[in-house]
C-alpha positions in Angstrom: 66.8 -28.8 -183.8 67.1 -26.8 -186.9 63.5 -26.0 -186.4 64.3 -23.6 -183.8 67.0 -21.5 -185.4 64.4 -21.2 -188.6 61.7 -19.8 -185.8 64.4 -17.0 -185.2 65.2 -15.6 -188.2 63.4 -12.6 -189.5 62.3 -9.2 -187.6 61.3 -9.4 -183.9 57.5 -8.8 -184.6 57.4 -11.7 -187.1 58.9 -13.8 -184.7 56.4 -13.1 -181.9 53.3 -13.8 -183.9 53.2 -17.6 -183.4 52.8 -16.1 -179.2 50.3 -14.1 -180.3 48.5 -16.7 -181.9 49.0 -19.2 -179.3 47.4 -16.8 -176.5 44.7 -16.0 -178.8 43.8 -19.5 -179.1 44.0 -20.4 -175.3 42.4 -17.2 -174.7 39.1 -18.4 -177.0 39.4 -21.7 -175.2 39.3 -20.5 -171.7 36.5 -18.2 -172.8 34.7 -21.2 -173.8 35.3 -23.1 -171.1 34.2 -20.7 -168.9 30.9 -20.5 -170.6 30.5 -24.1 -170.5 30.8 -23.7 -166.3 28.3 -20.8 -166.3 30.9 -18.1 -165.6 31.7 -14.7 -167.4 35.0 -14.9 -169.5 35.7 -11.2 -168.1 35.0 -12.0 -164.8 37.4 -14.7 -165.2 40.1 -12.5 -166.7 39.7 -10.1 -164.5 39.9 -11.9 -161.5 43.3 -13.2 -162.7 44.8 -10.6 -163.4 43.8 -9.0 -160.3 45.5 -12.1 -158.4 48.6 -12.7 -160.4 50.0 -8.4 -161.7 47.1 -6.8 -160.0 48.9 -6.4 -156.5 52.4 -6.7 -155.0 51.5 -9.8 -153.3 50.6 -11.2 -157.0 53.8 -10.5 -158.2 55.5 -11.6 -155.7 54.1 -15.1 -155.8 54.0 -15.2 -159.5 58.2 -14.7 -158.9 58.2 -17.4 -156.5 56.4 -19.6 -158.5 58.5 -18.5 -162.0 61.7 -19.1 -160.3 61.7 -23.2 -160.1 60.4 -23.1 -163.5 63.5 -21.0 -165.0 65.8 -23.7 -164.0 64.0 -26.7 -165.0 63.0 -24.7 -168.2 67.0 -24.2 -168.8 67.8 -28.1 -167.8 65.5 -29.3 -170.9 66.4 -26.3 -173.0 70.4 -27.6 -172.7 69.6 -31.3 -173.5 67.2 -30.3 -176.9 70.2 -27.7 -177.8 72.4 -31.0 -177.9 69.7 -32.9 -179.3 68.9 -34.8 -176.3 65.0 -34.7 -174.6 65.7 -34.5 -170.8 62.2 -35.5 -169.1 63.6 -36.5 -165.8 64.1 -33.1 -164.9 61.5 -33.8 -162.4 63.6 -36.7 -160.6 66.9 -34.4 -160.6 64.7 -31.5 -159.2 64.0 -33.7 -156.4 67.1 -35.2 -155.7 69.3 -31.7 -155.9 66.4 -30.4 -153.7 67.2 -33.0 -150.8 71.3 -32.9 -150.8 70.7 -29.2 -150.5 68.8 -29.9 -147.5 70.7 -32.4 -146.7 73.7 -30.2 -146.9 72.4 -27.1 -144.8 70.8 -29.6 -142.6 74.1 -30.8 -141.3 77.0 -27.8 -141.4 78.1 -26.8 -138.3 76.1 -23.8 -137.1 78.8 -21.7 -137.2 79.1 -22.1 -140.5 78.7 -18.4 -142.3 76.6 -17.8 -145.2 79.0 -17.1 -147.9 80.2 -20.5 -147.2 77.0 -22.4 -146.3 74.8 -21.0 -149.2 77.7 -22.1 -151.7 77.7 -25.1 -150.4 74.2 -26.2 -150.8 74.0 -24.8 -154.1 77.3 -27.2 -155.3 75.5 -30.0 -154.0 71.9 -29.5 -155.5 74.0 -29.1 -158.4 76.3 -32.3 -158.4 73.2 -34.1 -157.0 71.4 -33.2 -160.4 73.9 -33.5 -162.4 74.6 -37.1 -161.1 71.6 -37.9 -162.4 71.7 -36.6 -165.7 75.6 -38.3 -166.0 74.1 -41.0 -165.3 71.6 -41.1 -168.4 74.1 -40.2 -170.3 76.1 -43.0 -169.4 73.5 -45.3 -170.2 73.2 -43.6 -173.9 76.6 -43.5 -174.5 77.5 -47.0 -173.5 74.6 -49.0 -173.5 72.8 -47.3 -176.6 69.7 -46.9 -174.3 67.3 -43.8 -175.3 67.2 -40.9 -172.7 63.5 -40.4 -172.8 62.8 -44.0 -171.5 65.8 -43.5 -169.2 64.8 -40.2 -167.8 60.8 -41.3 -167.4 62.2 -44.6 -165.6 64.7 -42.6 -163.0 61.4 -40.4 -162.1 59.7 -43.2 -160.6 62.7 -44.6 -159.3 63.5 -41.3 -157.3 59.9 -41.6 -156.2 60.7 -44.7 -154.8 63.4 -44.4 -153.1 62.2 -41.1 -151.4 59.8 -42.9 -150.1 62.0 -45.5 -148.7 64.7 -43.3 -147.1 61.8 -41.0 -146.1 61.7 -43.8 -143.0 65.6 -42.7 -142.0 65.9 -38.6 -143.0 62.4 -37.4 -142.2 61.7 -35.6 -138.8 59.5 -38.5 -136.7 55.7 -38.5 -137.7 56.5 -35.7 -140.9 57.5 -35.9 -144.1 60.2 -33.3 -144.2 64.1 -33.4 -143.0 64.8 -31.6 -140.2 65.2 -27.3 -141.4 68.7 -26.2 -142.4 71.0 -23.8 -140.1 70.2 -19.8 -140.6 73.5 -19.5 -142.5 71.9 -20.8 -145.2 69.1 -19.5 -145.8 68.0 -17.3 -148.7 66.9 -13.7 -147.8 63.2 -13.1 -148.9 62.9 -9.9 -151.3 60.2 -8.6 -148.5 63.4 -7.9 -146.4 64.0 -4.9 -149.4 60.6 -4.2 -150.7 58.4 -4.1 -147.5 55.6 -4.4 -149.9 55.9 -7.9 -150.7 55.4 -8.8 -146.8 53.5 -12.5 -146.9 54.7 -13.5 -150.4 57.9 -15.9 -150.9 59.6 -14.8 -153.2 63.3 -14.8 -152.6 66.9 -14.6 -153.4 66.5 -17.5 -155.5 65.0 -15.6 -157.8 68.3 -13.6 -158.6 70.0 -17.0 -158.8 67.8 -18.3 -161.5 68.4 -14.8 -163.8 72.1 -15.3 -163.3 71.5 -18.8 -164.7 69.8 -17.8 -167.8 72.6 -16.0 -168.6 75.7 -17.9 -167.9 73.7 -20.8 -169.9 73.2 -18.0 -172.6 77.2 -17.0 -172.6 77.9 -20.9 -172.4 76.2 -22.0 -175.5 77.1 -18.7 -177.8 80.2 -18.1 -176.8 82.2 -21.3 -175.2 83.6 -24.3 -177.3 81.6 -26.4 -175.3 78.4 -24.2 -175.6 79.8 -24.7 -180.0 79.7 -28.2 -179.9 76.4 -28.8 -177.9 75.1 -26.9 -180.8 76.8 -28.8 -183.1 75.7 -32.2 -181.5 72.3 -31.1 -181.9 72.4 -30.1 -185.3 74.4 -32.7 -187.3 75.8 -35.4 -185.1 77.3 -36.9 -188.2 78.6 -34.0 -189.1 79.8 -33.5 -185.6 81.5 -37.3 -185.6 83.1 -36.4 -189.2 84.9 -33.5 -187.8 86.3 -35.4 -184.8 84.3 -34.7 -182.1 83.3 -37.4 -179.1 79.7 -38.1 -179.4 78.7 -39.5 -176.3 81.4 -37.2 -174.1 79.6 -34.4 -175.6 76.1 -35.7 -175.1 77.2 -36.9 -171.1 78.7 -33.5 -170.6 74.9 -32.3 -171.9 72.8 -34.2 -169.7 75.2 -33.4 -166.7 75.0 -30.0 -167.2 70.9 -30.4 -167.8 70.4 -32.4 -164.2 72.9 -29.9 -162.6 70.4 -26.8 -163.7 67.5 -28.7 -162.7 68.6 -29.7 -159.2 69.1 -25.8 -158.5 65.6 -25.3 -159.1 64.9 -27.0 -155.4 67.2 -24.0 -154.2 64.2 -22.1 -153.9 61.7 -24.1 -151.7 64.3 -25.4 -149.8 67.1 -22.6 -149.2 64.2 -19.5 -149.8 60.9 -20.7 -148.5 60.1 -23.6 -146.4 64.0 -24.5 -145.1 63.6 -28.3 -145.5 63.0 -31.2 -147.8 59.4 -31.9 -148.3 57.9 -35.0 -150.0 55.7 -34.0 -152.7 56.8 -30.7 -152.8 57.9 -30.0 -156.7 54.3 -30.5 -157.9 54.9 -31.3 -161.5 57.1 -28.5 -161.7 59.8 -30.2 -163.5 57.4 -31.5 -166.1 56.2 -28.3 -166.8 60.0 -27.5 -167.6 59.5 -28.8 -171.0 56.5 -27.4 -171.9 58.8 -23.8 -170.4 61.4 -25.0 -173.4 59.0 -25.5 -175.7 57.7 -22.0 -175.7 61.0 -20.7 -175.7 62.1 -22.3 -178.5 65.2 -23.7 -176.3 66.8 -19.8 -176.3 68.0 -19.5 -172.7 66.8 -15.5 -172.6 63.4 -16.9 -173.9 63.3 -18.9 -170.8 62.5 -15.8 -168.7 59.5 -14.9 -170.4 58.1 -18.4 -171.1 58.7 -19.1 -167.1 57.2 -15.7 -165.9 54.2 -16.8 -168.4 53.7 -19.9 -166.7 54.0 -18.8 -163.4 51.2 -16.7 -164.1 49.0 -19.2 -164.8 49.9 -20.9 -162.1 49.0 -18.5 -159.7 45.8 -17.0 -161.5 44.8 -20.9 -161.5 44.8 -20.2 -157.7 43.3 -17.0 -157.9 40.2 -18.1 -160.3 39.2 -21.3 -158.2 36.7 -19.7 -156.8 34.7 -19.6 -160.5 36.4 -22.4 -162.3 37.9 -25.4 -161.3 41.7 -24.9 -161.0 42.4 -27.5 -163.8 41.1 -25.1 -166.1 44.4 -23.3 -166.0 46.4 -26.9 -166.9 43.8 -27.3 -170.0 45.2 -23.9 -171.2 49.1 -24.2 -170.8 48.2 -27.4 -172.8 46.1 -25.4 -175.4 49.4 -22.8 -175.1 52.2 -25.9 -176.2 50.1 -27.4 -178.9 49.4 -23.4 -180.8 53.1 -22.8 -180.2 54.2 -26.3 -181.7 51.9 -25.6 -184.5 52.0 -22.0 -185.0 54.9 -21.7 -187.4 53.5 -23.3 -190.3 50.0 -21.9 -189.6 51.9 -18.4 -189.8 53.7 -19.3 -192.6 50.4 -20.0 -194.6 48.5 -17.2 -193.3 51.7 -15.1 -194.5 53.8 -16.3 -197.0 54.7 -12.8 -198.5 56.6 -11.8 -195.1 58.5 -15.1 -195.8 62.6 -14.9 -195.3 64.5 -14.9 -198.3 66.2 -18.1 -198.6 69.5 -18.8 -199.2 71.0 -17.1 -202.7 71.5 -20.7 -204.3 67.8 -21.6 -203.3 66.5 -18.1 -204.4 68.7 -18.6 -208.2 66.8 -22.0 -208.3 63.2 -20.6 -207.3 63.2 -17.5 -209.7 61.2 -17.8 -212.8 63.1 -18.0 -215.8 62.6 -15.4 -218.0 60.0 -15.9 -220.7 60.9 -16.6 -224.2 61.0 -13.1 -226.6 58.9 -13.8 -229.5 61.5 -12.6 -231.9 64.1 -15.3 -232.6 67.7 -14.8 -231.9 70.1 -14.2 -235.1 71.7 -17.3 -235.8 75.5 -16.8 -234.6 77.4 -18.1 -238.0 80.9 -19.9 -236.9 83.8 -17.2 -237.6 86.3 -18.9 -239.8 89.1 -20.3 -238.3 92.1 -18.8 -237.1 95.6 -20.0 -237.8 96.6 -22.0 -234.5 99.3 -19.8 -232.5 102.8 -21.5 -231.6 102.9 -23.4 -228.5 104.9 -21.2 -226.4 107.0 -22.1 -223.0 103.6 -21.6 -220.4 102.1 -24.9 -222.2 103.5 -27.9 -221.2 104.9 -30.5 -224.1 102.6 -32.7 -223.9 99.5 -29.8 -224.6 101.8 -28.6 -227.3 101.7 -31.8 -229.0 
């Protein structure tokens, strides 16, 4: 986890090269590819652009689509900070998403919203989080590693979607039946008029707010202090007293709480109910959100909007290149970023930081030897011994 401090350090333009170079690189490839398929790499480009920040409706869905991605990004951002790789962020997005439907689903009708929307939003949380405790149990007590924990409990929600589908879906669907109006999000099209047709919604404001609560939590919370601490230097972190496998619980709860919210927004802001099938990978694409952001919660944001943009150009270039085109790229995207550092490090080493003062004392030349030799230093002759006096103790004297 150190890695990801070092990728901070420096000035802000330094920082942002190995992004530059990553989009470079998956902007050559998706020129390539398009020439492969017979279509103009500009024509390509523009045509996404034109269907992602070339119209209000193009932002709007790029929101939509960015919002889901913020949470799940911040779930696997959490665990890495503690040192911990959530990948079942998928599985907690899917169960937080059906106790929030669940949850508005069954309130009395008269229920108002600044009770019902609360509500749901606790239990897409706790629902996550249960999850994610529960990995964490099974590290802390039976040694078990989260990655093979977390890829099991995906297929396992899977599985048992499908078998309470039978007894919570509407008859002949495979959705729950839609949750009272009280809680509902508002859709942003309610203010802006412009963004009439696209589903962007209140969530979106929820998902900000969590980028920076998780940003206050980890900077400036003893909690947020030992995650950190966890992550870098567990034994250091034992040494000093701290409880290992609390700490890393508390992580992975916190990490399957944030990814549960993420259902908030199909559920609460856009279609009302639980849907089978409805996260489409998104939680997966959480880490690859981390990644990119180098696990800073702010960093989030922009990594999410990025993807959300190529998940809605992928939409908006079908009609010249196959949609998978778009996946190939966010792959191309995680690989340049993962490698970039070094590659920037190589192409620049005279914009390097300046290590620290010890390591800079042991990496300066020494100075070369003068060609005229040094006077020898004769021994002065000795001096007669002074008297011991009460400062030295008898034994020195003696």
């Amino acid at each position: 986890m150190a890695g990801s401090h070092e990728q901070t350090r420096g000035p802000l333009w330094l920082r942002a090269l190995p992004f530059v170079w990553a989009a470079l690189l998956a902007m050559a490839m998706a020129s390539l590819l398009a020439r492969l398929y017979g279509q103009s790499p500009l024509g390509m480009y523009r045509l996404l652009l034109a269907g992602t920040w070339g119209s209000i409706y193009g932002i709007g869905q790029v929101l939509f689509k960015t919002t889901p991605l913020v949470c799940t990004g911040l779930a696997v951002a959490v665990a890495l900070r503690a040192g911990l790789f959530n990948v079942g962020a998928e599985g907690q997005l899917i169960v937080g998403a059906l106790a929030a439907a669940l949850c508005g689903a069954y309130l009395p009708v008269a229920t108002p919203s600044v009770l019902a929307v609360p509500l749901c939003l606790v239990a897409a949380f706790c629902a996550g989080g249960l999850v994610g405790s529960f990995v964490g149990l099974c590290k802390w007590l039976c040694r078990a590693h989260e990655v093979i924990v977390t890829i099991l409990l995906n297929f396992i929600v899977r599985a048992v979607m499908v078998g309470v589908g039978g007894y919570l879906f509407l008859r002949e669907s495979v959705h729950t039946a839609p949750v009272i109006d009280a809680a509902k999000l508002p859709r942003l099209s309610t203010i802006l008029p412009q963004l009439h047709g696209s589903a962007v919604n209140a969530a979106l404001g929820l998902a900000l707010l969590l980028a920076v609560m998780v940003e206050l939590l980890l900077r400036r919370t003893r909690l947020g202090f030992a995650l950190r601490v966890v992550g870098q230097n567990p034994d250091a972190a034992a040494a000093a007293g701290l409880r290992i496998g609390w700490i890393q619980t508390l992580a992975l709860t916190l990490s399957g709480g944030l990814a549960g919210l993420g259902g908030a927004n199909f559920v609460l802001g856009y279609k009302y109910y639980y849907e089978d099938g409805f996260s489409a990978g998104v939680g997966y694409l959480g880490i690859a959100v981390a990644v990119l952001a180098h696990n800073r919660p702010l960093w989030v944001l922009l990594s999410a909007l990025f993807f959300g943009t190529l998940a809605q150009g992928g939409l908006a270039v079908n009609a010249m290149v196959p949609r998978e085109l778009i996946d190939v790229l966010s792959a191309v995207v995680i690989l340049a970023v993962a490698t970039a550092s070094a590659e920037v490090r190589r192409l620049l080493p005279r914009f390097q930081q300046p290590q620290r003062d010890d390591d800079s004392r042991d990496a300066r030349p020494s100075k070369p030897p003068s060609r005229e030799p040094e006077p020898t230093q004769l021994p002065e002759p000795p001096l007669d011994e002074p008297e011991a006096t009460d400062s030295v103790s008898p034994w020195a004297a003696r």
